[in-house]
Each structure stands twice: as C-alpha cells, then as structure tokens.
N, C-alpha and C positions, 0 to 999 in steps of 0.2 A: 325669407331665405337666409339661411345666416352663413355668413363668410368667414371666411380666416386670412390673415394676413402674417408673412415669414417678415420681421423688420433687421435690414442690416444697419452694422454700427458702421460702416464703410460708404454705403453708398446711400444717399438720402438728396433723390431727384425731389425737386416741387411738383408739386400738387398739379397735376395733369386732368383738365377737365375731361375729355372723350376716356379717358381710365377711369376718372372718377374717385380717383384714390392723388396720392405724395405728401408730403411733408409741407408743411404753413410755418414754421420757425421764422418768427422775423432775424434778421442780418444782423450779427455780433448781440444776438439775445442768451438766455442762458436757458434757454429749454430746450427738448426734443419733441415736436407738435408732428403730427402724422394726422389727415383728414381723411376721410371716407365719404363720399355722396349716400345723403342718405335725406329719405323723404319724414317731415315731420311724422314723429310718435317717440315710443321707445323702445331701448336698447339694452341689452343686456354685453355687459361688457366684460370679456374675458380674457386680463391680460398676465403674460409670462413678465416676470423681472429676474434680471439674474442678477449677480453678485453684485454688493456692496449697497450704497444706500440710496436710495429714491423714494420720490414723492409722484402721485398721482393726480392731474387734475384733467376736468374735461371743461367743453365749452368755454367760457369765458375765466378760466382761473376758479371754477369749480372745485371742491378738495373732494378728492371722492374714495383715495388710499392713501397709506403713508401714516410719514415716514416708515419705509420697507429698508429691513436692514439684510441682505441673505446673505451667508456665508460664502465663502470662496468655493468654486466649483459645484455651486448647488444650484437651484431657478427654485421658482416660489409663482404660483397662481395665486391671483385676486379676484373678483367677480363684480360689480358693481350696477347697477345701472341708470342708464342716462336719458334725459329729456331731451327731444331736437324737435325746433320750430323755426317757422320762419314768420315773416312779417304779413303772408298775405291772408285775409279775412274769406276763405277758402266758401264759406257759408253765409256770406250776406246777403238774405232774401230781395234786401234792396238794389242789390245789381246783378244778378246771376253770371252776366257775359263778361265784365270787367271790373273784378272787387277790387273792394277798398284795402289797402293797408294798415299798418298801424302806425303812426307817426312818428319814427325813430326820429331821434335828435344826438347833437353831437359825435363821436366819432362811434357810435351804436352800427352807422350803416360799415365798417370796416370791421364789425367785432366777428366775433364768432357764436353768440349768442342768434341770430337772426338769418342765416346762411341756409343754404341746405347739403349742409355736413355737418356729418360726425368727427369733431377733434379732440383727440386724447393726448395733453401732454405731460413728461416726462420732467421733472428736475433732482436738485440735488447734485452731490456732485460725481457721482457715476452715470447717474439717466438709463439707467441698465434695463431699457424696455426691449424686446427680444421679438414678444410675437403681440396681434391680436385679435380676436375674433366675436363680430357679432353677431348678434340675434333678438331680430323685431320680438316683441312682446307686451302685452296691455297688464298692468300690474295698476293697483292703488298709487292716487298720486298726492302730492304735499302740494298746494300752490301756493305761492308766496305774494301777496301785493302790498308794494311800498315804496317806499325813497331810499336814497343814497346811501342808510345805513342798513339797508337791506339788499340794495340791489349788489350785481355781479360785478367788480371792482374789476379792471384786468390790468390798469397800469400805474406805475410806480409801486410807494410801500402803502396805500389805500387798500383796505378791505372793508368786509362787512359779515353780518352775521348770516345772513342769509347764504352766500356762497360756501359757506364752512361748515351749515348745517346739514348739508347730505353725509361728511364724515360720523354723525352721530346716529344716524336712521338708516337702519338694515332693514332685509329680510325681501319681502314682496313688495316693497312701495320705493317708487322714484321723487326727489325735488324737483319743480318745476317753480324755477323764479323768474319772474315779472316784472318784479320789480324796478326801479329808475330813479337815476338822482335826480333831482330837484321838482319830483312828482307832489301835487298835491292831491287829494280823492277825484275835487274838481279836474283836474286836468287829467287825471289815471282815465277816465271818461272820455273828456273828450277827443284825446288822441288815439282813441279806441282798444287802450291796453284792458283795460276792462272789460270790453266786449270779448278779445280774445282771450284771456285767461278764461273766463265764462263759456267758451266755445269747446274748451277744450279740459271741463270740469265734468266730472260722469256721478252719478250715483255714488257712495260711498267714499270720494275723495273727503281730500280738508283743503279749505280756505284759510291761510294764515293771512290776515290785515292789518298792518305798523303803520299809520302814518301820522300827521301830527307836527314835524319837522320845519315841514313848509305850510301849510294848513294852516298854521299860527300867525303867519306873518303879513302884519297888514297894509307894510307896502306893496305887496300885489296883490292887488285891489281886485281885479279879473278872477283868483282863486283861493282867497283870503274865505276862510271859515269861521266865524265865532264859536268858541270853547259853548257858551252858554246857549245854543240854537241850533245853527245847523248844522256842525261838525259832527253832532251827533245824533241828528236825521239823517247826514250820509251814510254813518256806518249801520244805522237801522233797515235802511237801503237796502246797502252792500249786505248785509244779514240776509235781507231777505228774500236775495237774487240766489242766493249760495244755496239757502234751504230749499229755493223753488226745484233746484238740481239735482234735491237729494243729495247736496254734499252737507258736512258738518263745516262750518263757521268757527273761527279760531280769531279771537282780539286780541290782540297785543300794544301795551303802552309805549309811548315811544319811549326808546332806548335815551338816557339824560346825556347830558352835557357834561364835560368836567368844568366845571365853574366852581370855584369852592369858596366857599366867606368862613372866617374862624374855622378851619377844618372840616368845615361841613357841606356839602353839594348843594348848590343852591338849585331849585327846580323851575330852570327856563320853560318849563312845559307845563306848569302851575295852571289848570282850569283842565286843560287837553285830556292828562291820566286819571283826572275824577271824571270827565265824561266819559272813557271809554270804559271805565269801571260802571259806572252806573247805567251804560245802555245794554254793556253783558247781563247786569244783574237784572234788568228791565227787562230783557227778551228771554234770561235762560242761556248765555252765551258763555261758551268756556274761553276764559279769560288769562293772557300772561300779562304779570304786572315788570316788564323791563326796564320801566322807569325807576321801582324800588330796587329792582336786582341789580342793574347795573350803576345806580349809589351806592348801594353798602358796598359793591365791589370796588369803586373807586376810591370811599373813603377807609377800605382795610388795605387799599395799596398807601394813600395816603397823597398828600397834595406832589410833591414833585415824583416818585416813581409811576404814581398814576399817569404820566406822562409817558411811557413806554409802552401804552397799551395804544396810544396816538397818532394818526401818522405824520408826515413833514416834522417827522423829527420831534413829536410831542406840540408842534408849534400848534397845531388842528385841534379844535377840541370839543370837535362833533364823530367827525370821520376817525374808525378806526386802524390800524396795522393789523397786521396777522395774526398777533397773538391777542391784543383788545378784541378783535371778531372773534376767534375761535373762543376765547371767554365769553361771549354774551352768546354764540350759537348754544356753548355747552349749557349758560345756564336756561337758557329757552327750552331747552331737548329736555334737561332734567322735569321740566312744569309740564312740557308734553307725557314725560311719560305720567306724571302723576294723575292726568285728565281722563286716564282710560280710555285711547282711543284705537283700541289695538296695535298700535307703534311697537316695534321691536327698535328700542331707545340704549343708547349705549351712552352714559351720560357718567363720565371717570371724575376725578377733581376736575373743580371746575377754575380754581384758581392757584393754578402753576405760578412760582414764581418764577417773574419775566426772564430770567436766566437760566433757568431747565423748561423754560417752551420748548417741547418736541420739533416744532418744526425752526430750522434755524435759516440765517439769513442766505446760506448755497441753497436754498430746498424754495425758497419763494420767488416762482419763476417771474418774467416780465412779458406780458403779451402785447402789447403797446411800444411803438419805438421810441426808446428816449428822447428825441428829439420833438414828441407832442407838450405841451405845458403840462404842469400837476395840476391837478383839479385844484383849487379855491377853496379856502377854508370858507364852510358857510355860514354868511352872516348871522346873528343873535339877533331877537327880536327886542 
C-alpha cells in the first residue's frame, strides 16, 4: 500500500509508535530523520526537496540522492529505493514458534539498520525535505557481505564504500548491505548474518563478498583464516550457497591500507587478494580487484593528501571518510558495470580532488550521539 507523508519545517513531533510514523533526529544533531513503520522488504521512495541544497540518506547513513541543489521557489523530485530488515530469522526451519536472530553487536541494536522502519534523512545545510511517499515493491537486489570497510558507518567522520554504493546503481535494483565491522567469513556465519542475507537473496540477485580485513589476523585465533587453505574454501563456500540461489556471486579484494614504504602502498593483505583472485578464476567468478584500485588511488593522491580520504582526521588508515568511501564505491561501480551484469551503473570520475568532493562537510549528517567513542582504528596484522 503505498502512503504519502506532507513533512513540516515547523513542527517535527518524535516518532510515535501506535502512528507508526515522526521524526528519529538525534538532540543537537544535524540532520532532519523522519521514520515510517514499515515491515521488512522494499521501498520505493519518493521524495519532494525544495530550495537550496540537500543531501539524501536512508537507513543507517545510506547516500541514496544528493547533493540536490534547487533553485529558489522551485521543489525538485527524487526516486530511490530502499532495503528495510530487521534482525529476526523469520524462516528458521529449526524453530518455527521462537526464531532466532542475528547476533547484533555493539551499538547495531540502537541503529537504524535493524528496526522496523523506514528512515529517510535530510542534511546539508537547508534540509529542504517537504513531502514523502512510499511504495512496497520487489526489484533485483545488490547484497553486500563484509566488514567495516564495507559495512553501514553512521557515526562520526567513518564511512565505507558499501553505504555510498547505492549512489551509483539506478534503475530497478535496491542495495542491501550486511555487512559489519570487525566481521570475519567465520563469524559472518556464525552470528547468523549469512544465513540472513541468504534468506533474503532470490533468483537473479548479486552477492557482493569483501572480506579479508579480519580474516588475516591471527591473534584471533577462534576466526583467524589462513591466506593459503581455508580462507579460500570459505569463499568457494559462500560461492556456492549464492549459485545454489540462482543468485550471481561477486568477489571482491579487500580494499588496502594506506601504509606507504618509498612512496609506494605496501600490501598488508599480501596472500589474501591472490586467493580471492585465484578462487574467482577457479570457479568462474566475477571478480573486483580493490586491493589494486584502491593503491593506485592512494599512491596518485600520494603519501600525506592520501590522508584526507581517512577518517579521525587521516589518523586511521583502514577506515575511510566520506569522500575515501565514495572513492572506492565509485571505483567498484565502474568494475561492476564492466562485468555485464545488467546494473544501470553511473560510475562519473572517480577521483575528485578532495577539495571539489561534492559532498561537503554541512551535507555529512551524524546518526550517532556525539557523546558514544569513535570507533578504533583497526589494528595491522
């Protein structure tokens, strides 16, 4: 059934469970967030902006429009649309009367990714969201499984490529990211995030698989993967849970580190991006290689600008900002579209420099209360 909603710039009550509708804006944040009760699937979203300049995201800091610049006295429609899940395993043959969830961690259980709402926020610095209106619908979906440089960032200046790749993919298909920091394959399993992405993959979807990050590391011992053995029997695995679905399977190397020796990017992921290379080429599997793309990117920014694509200030040099994700989205979009997998790919330069990024620092909202810690730069192996 699809609804419509009139949004005033004047009055913006909270989110009212028995309505099922209000506004989620955290206290002194700089967004305009408006929720809608809505049962997992998808959404077609159809939102009014009026004048001046705004940015669009949904769910957890998703980029889904923007920067929208409309002239004075004018509005402007956008269309996008959106993935809403929640955490419970709705189809677990092994308990029909009391399923299982999926084992969220850290502040996951207050986000917006995992609820059951619809939230579309507004920034920038007019916020000029007016109306909007949706409508259930089952389209071709993108799934995404990975870690931290993939998952859905929503507080401080942390981002990832994954939340920023639905700006790139129009048409009939929605993102659906899964993804989670400090996930290994191992543990993507067993807290059961695998099973639900899997639950929730149809015939003719795509499986996008980045991980690698944590997988490497062999102080944790409990999901620690060797490069040379199993790390890439998981992904032959995961290959062939994806095909058993009739979905298409999508490998991706992990995205590198900035670590530079003599000017050059040294590859903390050394064994990891030749196994996921050689179990693609072993099975037939369409392959992005972001471990090479996201070097040459770092070494044509060069050792200290390469630092602006960083977050905590450049101090982090795993975890991206805004403009390093939307870099590494766009160049993943561009490899997708070259795969032929019927993507309607909109894949512009992909290396803006960091001072004409489109989105500027009014436009990158905060969904998280300042007052939580910044995430932890993740340790090197």
């Amino acid at each position: 059934m699809t609804q419509s909603f009139t949004l005033s710039p004047n009055e913006r009550p909270a989110y009212d469970a028995a309505k099922g509708q209000g506004y989620v804006s955290i206290a002194n944040g700089n967004e305009v967030a408006f929720a809608v009760a809505a049962p997992p699937g998808d959404y077609r979203v159809t939102a009014a902006v009026g004048a001046g300049r705004t940015t669009l995201w949904a769910e957890d800091r998703r980029l889904v429009a923007g920067p929208i610049v409309v002239p004075a006295g004018q509005t402007r429609e956008v269309s996008f649309i959106v993935n809403v899940r929640n955490a419970i395993m709705a189809n677990a043959e092994q308990d029909a009367t009391r399923a299982p969830r999926v084992g969220l961690r850290g502040d996951e259980s207050g986000g917006r990714n995992w609820d059951d709402m619809l939230t579309i926020s507004a920034s920038g610095p007019d916020k000029a969201l007016l109306a909007l209106k949706l409508e259930p619908v089952q389209v071709r979906r993108v799934l995404l499984a990975g870690d931290s440089t993939v998952s859905d960032q929503a507080g401080s200046d942390f981002a990832s490529w994954g939340q920023m790749l639905p700006r790139f993919v129009g048409g009939e298909v929605v993102v659906a990211n899964h993804a989670r920091g400090g996930e290994t394959m191992k543990s993507f399993v067993t807290s059961l995030r695998w099973d639900k992405l899997l639950s929730e993959t149809r015939a003719g979807d795509i499986v996008i698989i980045q991980f690698g990050h944590n997988d490497e590391k062999k102080q944790w011992q409990r999901t620690y993967l060797g490069a040379d053995g199993a790390y890439g029997a998981y992904l032959a695995a995961f290959v062939a849970e994806v095909r058993q679905r009739g979905a298409t399977p999508v490998l991706v190397t992990p995205v590198a580190r900035r670590f530079f020796e003599n000017g050059k990017i040294r590859n903390t992921h050394e064994g990891y991006d030749a196994a996921v290379r050689d179990t693609a080429r072993m099975l037939g599997v369409p392959v992005i290689d972001l471990t090479a793309l996201s070097t040459s990117f770092y070494e044509q920014l060069g050792p200290e600008r390469s630092a602006l694509a960083f977050g905590n200030r450049g101090q982090d040099k795993t975890h991206h900002n805004a403009y390093g994700a939307w870099a590494m989205a766009c160049l993943a979009a561009g490899e997708l579209k070259t795969l032929d997998l019927g993507l309607a790919i909109d894949a512009p330069d992909c290396a803006p420099e960091p001072e004409a990024f489109e989105i500027s620092a009014a436009d990158w909202p905060l969904m998280r209360t300042p007052e939580q810690p910044k995430q932890a730069a993740e340790p090197v192996p």
